[in-house]
FIRO-662355 format. One record per residue (C-alpha): chain; residue in one letter; x, z, y; residue number from 1. Coordinates in nm, 3 decimals, padded with zeros to 5 digits. Example, Ala and Ser with C-alpha at 12.3 -4.5 7.8 and 13.67 -1.06 7.14 Angstrom:
BEGIN
A, A, 01.230, 00.780, -00.450, 1 .
A, S, 01.367, 00.714, -00.106, 2 .
***
This chain:
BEGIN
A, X, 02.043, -11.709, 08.059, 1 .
A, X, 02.023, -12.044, 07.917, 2 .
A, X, 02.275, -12.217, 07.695, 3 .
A, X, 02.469, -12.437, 07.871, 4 .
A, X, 02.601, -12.703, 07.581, 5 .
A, X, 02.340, -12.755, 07.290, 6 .
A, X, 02.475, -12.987, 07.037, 7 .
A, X, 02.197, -13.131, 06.857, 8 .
A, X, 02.305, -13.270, 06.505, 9 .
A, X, 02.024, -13.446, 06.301, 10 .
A, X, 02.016, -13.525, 05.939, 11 .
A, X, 01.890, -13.690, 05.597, 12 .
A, X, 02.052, -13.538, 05.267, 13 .
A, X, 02.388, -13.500, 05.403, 14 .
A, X, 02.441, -13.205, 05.177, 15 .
A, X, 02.796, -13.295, 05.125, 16 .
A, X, 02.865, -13.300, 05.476, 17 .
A, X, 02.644, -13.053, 05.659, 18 .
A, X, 02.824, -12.733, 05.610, 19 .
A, X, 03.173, -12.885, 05.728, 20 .
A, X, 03.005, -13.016, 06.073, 21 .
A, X, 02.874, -12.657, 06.132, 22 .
A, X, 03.218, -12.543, 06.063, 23 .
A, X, 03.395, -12.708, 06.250, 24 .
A, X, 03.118, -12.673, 06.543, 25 .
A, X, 03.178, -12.265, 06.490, 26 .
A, X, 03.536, -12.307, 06.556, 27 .
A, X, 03.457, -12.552, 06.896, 28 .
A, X, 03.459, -12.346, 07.195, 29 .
A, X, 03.238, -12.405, 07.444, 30 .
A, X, 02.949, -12.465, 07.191, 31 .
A, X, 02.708, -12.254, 07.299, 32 .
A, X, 02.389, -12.365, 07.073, 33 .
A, X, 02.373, -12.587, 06.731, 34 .
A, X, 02.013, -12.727, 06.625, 35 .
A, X, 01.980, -12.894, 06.309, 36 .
A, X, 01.695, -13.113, 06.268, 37 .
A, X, 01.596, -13.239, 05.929, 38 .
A, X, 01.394, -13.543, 05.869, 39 .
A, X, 01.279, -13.492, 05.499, 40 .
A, X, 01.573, -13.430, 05.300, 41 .
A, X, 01.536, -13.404, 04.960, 42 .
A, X, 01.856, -13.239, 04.901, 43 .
A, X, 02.025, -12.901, 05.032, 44 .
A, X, 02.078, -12.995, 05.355, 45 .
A, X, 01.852, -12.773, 05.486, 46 .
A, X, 01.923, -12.443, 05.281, 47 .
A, X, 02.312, -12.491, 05.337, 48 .
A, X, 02.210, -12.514, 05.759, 49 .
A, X, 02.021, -12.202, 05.749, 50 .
A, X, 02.285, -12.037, 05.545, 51 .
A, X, 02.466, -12.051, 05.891, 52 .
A, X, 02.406, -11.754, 06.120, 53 .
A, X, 02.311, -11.887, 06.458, 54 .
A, X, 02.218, -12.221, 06.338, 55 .
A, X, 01.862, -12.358, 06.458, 56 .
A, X, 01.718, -12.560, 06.171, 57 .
A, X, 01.387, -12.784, 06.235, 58 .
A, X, 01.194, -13.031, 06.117, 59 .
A, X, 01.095, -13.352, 06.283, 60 .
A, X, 00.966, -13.750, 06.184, 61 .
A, X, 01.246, -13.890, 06.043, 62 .
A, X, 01.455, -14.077, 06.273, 63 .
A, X, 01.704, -14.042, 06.490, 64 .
A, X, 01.439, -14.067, 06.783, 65 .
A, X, 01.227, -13.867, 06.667, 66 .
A, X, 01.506, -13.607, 06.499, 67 .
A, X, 01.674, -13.634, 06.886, 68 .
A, X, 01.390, -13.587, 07.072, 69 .
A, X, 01.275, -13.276, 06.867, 70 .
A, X, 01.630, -13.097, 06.929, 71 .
A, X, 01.597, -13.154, 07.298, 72 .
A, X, 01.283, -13.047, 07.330, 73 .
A, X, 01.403, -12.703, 07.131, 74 .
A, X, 01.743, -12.660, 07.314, 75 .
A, X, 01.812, -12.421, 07.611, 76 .
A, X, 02.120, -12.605, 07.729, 77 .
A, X, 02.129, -12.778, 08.042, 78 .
A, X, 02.337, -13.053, 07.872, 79 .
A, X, 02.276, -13.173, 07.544, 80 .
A, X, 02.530, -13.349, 07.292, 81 .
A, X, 02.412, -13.533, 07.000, 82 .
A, X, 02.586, -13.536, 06.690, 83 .
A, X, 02.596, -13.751, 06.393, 84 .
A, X, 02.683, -13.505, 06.073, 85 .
A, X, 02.953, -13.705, 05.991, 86 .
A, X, 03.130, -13.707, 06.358, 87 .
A, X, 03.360, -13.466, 06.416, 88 .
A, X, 03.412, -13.342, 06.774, 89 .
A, X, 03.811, -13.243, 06.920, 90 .
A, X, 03.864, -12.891, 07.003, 91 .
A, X, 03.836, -12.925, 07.352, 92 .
A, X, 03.508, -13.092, 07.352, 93 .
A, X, 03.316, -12.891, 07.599, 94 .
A, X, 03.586, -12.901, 07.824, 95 .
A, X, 03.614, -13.296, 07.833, 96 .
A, X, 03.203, -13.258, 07.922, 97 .
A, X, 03.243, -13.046, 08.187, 98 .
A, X, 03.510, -13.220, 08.350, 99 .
A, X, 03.296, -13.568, 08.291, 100 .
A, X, 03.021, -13.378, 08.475, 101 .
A, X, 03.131, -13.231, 08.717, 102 .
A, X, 03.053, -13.523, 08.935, 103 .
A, X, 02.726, -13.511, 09.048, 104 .
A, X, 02.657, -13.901, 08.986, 105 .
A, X, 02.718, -13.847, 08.641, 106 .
A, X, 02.417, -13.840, 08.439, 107 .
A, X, 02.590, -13.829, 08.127, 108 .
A, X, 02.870, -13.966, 07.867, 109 .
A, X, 03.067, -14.026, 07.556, 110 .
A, X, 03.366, -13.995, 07.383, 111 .
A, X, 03.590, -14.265, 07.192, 112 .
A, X, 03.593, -14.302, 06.811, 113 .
A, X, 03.874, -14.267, 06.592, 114 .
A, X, 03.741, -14.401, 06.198, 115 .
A, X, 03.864, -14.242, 05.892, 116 .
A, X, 03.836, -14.284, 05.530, 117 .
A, X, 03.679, -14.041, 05.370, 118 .
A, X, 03.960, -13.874, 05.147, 119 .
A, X, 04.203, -14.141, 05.280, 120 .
A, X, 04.170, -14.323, 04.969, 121 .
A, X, 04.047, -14.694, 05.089, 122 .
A, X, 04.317, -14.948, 05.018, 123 .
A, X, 04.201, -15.064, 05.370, 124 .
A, X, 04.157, -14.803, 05.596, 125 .
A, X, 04.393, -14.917, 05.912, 126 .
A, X, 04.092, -15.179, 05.933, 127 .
A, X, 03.871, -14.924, 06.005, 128 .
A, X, 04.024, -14.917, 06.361, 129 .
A, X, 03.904, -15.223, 06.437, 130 .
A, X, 03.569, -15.036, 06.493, 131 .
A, X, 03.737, -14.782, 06.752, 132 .
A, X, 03.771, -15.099, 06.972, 133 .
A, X, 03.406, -15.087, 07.074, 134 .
A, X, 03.389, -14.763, 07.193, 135 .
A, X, 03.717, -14.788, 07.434, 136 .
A, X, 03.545, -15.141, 07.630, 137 .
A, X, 03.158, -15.076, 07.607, 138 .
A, X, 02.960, -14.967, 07.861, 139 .
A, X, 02.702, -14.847, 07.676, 140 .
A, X, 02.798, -14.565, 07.404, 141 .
A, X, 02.663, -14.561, 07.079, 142 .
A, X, 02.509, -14.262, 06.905, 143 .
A, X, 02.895, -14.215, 06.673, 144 .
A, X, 03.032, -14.145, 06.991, 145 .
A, X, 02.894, -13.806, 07.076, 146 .
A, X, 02.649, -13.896, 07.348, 147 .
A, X, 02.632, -13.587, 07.621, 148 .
A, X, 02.350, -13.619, 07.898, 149 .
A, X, 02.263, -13.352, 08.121, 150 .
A, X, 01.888, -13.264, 08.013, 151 .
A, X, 01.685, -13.322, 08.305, 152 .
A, X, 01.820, -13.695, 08.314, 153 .
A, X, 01.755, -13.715, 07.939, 154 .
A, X, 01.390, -13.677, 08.007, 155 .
A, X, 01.374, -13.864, 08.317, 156 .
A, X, 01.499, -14.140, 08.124, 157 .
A, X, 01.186, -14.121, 07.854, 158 .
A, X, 01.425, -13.952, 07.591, 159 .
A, X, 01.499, -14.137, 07.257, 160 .
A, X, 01.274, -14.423, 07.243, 161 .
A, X, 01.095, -14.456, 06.938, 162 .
A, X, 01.273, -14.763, 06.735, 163 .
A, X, 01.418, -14.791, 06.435, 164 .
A, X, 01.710, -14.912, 06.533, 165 .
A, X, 01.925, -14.947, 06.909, 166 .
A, X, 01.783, -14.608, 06.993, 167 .
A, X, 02.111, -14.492, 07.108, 168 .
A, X, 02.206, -14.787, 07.318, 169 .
A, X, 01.843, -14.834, 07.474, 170 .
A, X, 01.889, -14.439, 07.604, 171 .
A, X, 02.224, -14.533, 07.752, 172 .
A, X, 02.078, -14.834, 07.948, 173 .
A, X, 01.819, -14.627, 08.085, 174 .
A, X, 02.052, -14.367, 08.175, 175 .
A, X, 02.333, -14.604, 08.352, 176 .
A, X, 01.955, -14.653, 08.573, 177 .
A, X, 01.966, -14.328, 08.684, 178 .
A, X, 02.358, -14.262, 08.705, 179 .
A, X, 02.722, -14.321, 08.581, 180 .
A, X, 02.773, -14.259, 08.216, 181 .
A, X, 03.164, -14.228, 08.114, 182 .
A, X, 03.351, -14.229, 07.831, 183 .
A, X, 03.615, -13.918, 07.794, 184 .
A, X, 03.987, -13.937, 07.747, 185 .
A, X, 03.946, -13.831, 07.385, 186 .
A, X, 03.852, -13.904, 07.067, 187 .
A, X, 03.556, -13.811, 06.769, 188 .
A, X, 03.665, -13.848, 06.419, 189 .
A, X, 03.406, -14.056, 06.250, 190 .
A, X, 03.415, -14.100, 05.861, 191 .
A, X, 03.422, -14.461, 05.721, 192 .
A, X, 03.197, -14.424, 05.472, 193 .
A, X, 02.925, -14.729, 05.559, 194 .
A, X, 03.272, -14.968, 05.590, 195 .
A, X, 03.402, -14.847, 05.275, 196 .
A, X, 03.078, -14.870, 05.089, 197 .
A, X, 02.998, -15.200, 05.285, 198 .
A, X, 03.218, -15.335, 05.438, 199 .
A, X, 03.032, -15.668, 05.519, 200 .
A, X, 02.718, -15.487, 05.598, 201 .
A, X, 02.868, -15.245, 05.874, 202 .
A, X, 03.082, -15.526, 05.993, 203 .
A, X, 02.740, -15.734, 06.040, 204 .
A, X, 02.554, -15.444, 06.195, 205 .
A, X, 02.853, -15.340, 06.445, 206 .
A, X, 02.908, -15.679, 06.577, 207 .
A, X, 02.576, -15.883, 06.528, 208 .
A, X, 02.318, -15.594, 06.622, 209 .
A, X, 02.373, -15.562, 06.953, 210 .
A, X, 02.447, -15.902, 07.046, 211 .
A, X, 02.107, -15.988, 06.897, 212 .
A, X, 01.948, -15.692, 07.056, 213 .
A, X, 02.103, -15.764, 07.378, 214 .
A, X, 01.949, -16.133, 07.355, 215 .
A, X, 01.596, -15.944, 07.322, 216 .
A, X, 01.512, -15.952, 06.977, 217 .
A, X, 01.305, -15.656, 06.873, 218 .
A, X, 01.419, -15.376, 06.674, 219 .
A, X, 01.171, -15.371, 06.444, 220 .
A, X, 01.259, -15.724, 06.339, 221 .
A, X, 01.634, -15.652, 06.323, 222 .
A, X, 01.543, -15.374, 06.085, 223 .
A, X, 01.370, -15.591, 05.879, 224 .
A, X, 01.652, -15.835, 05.877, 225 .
A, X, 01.935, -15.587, 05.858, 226 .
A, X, 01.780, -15.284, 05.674, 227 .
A, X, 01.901, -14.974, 05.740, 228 .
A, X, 02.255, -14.994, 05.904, 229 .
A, X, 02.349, -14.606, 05.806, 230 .
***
């Protein structure tokens, strides 16, 4: 019988964070398959996910596309949920998704974020709310948010396009062609550690980058502006 909630999780040396998201992932009921998929790392990431019994580790391209698009293509689940290793989903996750789907128009979803500092040690970490906003008015979620499609619309709608950056939002306005996408009465806890580091940077890439992308400049040339926004 196939899965029916594969959580997808990819990743890029995040050592210090992988074995906590499969953790916590163990303890999630509901969670019925976890793929890692590695795009190079250089670190442990990829012996500490195989330490984990029941834990599909793969390689892939890097990039979240590509990364994305290899999970799906491995997972069983008729819905799949992709998460970012530092995203940490409530307890009652896969209860929120299959309430969100049981409508039929639903294609897929999202949850809200709630930002954290890592350790709680950043002098300004109530600021970190600020970026909590976005995901309680957009219509189209971003990739922090735990996206959850059901498969079958995934690859209708192409799957993750291939672009360095916007991947996430591009899905989501292909999706909203092909059905409703919600966002769940609950939240992700998402670590703060690009505003901390950063905080101009991530300020810049939260607000500006979709704007811009939104106006129809190319990906490619907001990654060359922007760099990497991770």
């Amino acid at each position: 019988m196939a899965s029916e909630l594969s959580v997808i999780v990819p990743v890029l040396d995040e050592a210090a964070r992988i074995g906590r998201a499969l953790r916590a992932l163990a303890a999630t009921p509901g969670v019925d398959e976890v793929i890692v998929v590695d795009g190079g790392s250089a670190d442990r990431t990829v012996e500490i996910a195989r330490s984990f019994p029941g834990v599909r580790v793969l390689d892939a391209l890097r990039g979240r596309g590509p990364q994305m698009n290899a999970g799906a293509r491995a997972a069983s689940g008729a819905v799949l949920l992709f998460l970012h290793a530092d995203v940490t989903l409530p307890a009652d996750a896969a209860a929120h998704v299959a309430a969100a789907l049981a409508d039929p128009g639903v294609v897929g979803g999202a949850f809200r974020t709630w930002t954290v500092a890592d350790g709680g040690g950043w002098p300004l970490g109530p600021l970190l709310h600020l970026a909590d906003l976005r995901s309680r008015l957009t219509r189209l979620p971003y990739g922090d948010q735990a996206l959850f499609v059901r498969r079958e619309a995934f690859w209708r709608a192409g799957g993750l396009p291939a672009q360095p950056l916007m991947e996430d939002v591009e899905l989501a306005r292909r999706l909203r062609r092909l059905g409703r996408l919600v966002t769940v009465p609950a939240s992700v806890r998402v670590s703060g550690r690009r505003f901390a580091h950063n905080p101009l940077r991530a300020a810049l890439a939260l607000r500006l980058l979709p704007v811009l992308y939104r106006l129809g400049v190319a990906p490619e040339r907001l990654a060359r502006l922007y760099g990497n926004p991770r």
